[in-house]
C-alpha positions as CSV (number, residue, x, y, z in Angstrom):
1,X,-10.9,-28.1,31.6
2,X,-11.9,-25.2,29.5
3,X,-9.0,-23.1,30.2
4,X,-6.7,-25.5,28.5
5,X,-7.3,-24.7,24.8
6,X,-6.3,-26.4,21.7
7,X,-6.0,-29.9,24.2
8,X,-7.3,-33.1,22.1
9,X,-10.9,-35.1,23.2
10,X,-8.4,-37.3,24.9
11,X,-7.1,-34.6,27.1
12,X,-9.6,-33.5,27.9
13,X,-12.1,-36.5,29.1
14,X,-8.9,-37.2,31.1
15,X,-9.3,-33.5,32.5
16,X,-12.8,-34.1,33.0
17,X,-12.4,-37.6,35.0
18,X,-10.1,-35.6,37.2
19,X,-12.7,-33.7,37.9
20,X,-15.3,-36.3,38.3
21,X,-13.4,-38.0,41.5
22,X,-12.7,-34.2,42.7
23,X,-16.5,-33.7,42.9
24,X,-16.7,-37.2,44.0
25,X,-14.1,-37.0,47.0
26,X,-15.6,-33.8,47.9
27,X,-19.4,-34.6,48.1
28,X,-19.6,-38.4,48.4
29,X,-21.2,-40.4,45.2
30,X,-24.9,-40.1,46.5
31,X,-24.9,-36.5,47.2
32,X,-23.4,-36.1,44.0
33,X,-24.7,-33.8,41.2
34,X,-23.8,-33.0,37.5
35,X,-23.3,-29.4,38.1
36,X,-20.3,-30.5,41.1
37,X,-18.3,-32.1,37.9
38,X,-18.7,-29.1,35.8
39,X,-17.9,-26.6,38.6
40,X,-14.7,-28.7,39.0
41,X,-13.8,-29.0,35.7
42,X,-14.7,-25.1,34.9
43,X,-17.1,-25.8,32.1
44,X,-21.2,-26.0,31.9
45,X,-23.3,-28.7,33.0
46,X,-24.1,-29.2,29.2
47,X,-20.8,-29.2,27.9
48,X,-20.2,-32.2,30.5
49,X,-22.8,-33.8,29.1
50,X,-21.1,-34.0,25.7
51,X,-19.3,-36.8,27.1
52,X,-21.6,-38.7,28.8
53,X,-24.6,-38.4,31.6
54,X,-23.1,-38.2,35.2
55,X,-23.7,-42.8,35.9
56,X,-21.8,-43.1,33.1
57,X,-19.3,-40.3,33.6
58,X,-18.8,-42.3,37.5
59,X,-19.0,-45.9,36.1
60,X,-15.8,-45.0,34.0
61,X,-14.2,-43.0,36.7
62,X,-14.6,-46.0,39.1
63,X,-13.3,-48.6,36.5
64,X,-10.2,-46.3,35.6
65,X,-9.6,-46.3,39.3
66,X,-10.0,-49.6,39.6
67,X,-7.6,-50.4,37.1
68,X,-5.2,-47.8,38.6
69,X,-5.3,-49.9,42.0
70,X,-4.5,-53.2,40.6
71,X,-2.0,-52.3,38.1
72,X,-0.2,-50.3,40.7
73,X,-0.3,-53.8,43.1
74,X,1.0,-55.8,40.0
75,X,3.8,-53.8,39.3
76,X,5.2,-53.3,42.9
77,X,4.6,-57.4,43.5
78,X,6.5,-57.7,40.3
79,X,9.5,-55.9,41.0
80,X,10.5,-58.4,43.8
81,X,12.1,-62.1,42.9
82,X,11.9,-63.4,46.4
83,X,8.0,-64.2,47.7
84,X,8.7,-62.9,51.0
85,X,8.9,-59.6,49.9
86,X,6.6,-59.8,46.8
87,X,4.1,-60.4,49.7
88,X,5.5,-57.7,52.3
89,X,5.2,-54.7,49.2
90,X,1.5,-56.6,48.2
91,X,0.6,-55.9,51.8
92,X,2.4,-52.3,52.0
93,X,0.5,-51.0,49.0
94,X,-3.1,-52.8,49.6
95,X,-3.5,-50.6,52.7
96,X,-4.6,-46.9,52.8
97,X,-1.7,-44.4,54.0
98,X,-4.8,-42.7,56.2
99,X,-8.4,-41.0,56.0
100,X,-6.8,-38.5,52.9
101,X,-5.9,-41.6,50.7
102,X,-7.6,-40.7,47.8
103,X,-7.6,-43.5,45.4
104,X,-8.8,-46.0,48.3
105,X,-11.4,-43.7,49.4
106,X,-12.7,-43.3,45.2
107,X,-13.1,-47.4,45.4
108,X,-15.1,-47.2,48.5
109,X,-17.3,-44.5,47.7
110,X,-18.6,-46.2,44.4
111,X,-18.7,-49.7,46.7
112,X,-22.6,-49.0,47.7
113,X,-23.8,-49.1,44.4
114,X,-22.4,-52.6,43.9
115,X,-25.7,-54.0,45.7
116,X,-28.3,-52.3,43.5
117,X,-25.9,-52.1,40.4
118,X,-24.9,-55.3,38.4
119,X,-22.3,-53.3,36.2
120,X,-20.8,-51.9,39.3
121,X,-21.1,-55.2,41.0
122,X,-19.3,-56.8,37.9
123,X,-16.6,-54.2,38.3
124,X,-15.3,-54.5,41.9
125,X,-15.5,-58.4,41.4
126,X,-13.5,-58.1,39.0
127,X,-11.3,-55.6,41.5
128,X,-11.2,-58.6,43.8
129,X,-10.2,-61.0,41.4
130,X,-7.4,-59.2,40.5
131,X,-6.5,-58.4,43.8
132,X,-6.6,-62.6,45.1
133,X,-4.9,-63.5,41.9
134,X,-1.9,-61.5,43.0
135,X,-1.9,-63.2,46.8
136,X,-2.6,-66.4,45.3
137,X,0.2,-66.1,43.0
138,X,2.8,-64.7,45.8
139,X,1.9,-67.7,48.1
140,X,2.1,-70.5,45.4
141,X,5.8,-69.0,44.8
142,X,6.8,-68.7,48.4
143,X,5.6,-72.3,48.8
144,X,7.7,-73.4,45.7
145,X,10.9,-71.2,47.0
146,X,10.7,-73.3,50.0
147,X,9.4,-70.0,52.5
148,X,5.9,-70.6,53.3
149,X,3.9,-74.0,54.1
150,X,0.2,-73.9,54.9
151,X,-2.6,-76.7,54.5
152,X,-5.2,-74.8,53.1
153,X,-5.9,-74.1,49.1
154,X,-3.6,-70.8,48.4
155,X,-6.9,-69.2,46.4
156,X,-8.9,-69.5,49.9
157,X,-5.7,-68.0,51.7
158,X,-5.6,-65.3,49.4
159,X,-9.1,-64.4,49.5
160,X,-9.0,-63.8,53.1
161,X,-6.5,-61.8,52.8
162,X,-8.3,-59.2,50.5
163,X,-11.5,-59.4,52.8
164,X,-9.2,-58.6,55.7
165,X,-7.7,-56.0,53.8
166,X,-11.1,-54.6,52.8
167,X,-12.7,-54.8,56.2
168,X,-10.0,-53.1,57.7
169,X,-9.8,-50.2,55.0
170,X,-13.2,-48.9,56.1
171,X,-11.3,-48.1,59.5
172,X,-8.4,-46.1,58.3
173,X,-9.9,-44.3,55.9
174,X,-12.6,-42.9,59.2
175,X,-9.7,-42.2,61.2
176,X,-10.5,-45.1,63.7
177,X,-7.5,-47.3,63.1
178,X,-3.7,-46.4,61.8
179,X,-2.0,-48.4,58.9
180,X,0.6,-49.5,61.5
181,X,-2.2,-51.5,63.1
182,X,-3.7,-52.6,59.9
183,X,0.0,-54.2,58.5
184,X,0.2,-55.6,61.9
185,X,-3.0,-57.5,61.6
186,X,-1.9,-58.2,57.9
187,X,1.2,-59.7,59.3
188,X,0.0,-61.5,62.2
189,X,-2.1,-63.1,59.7
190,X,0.6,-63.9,57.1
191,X,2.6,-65.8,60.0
192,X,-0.6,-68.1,61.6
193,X,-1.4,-69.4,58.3
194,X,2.4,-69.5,56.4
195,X,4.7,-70.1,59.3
196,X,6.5,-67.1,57.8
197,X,6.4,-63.8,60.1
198,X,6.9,-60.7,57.5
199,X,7.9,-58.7,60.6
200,X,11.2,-60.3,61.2
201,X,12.5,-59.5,57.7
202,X,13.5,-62.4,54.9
């Protein structure tokens, strides 16, 4: 961060949020310490305290991350006209690629604190909002374009999907199940309560 000279504030808090989920991806949130940010940014412990102590520094690393994630989802859902694959991308994207995915494995660090924090807690309900409003959205068209039937409130559907998503995310990011499987179980889902298997193509 320091080596980059005559860079606005701008530049370089985004330098030094870099460098917060560096330190964070390294070390783990609770083993985390201010001096691991400014090591990885390349300044002193005091000059990353010019922008903040080291909860606030992570509570806005987490929420930028968190709005990474869902804008990322939204945009690749919203690329597609037919539900069927709207749903199929949804599902691609939601999973992690494998142990290294970084921006999964950011969310999940900072997920622990959600149970002691309420601003923390605030933020990843807010993540799961987001993330059911898009399911609930894909499966309210697909019923409307005539692909998917199912008997059960599309909000409730789309909510298990995200806690499937989320329980099985935990396993890929340890190494203990691939994303193949994960889609699979995604899928296998997707056709017990739609009718619709994602598998076989539109």
């Amino acid at each position: 961060m320091a080596a980059k000279k005559g860079g606005g504030k701008e530049q370089r808090r985004a330098e030094l949020g870099e460098a917060v989920q560096r330190a964070l991806l390294s070390r783990g949130l609770e083993g985390l310490r201010l001096r691991d940010v400014a090591e990885e940014a390349g300044v002193t412990p005091a000059a990353v305290l010019y922008y903040g102590d080291l909860d606030a520094l992570v509570h806005e690393t987490y929420q930028q991350a968190i709005e990474r994630y869902s804008r990322q989802r939204e945009e690749i859902a919203d690329r597609f006209d037919d539900a069927r694959d709207k749903l199929r991308a949804c599902i691609d994207h939601g999973v992690a690629t494998g142990p290294d995915d970084a921006l999964t494995r950011l969310l999940f660090e900072y997920w622990p604190r959600c149970l002691r924090d309420a601003r923390a807690a605030a933020l990843d309900s807010a993540l799961t909002e987001r993330q059911i409003a898009v399911y609930s959205g894909i499966l309210v068209l697909g019923r409307a374009q005539g692909h998917f039937t199912f008997q059960d409130p599309p909000r409730l559907l789309a909510a298990t999907f995200v806690a499937v998503e989320d329980g099985y995310q935990m396993e890929v990011l340890a190494g203990r199940r691939t994303r193949a499987e994960v889609i699979a179980a995604l899928h296998a889902y997707t056709r017990a309560v739609t009718g619709h298997d994602l598998a076989a193509g539109a």
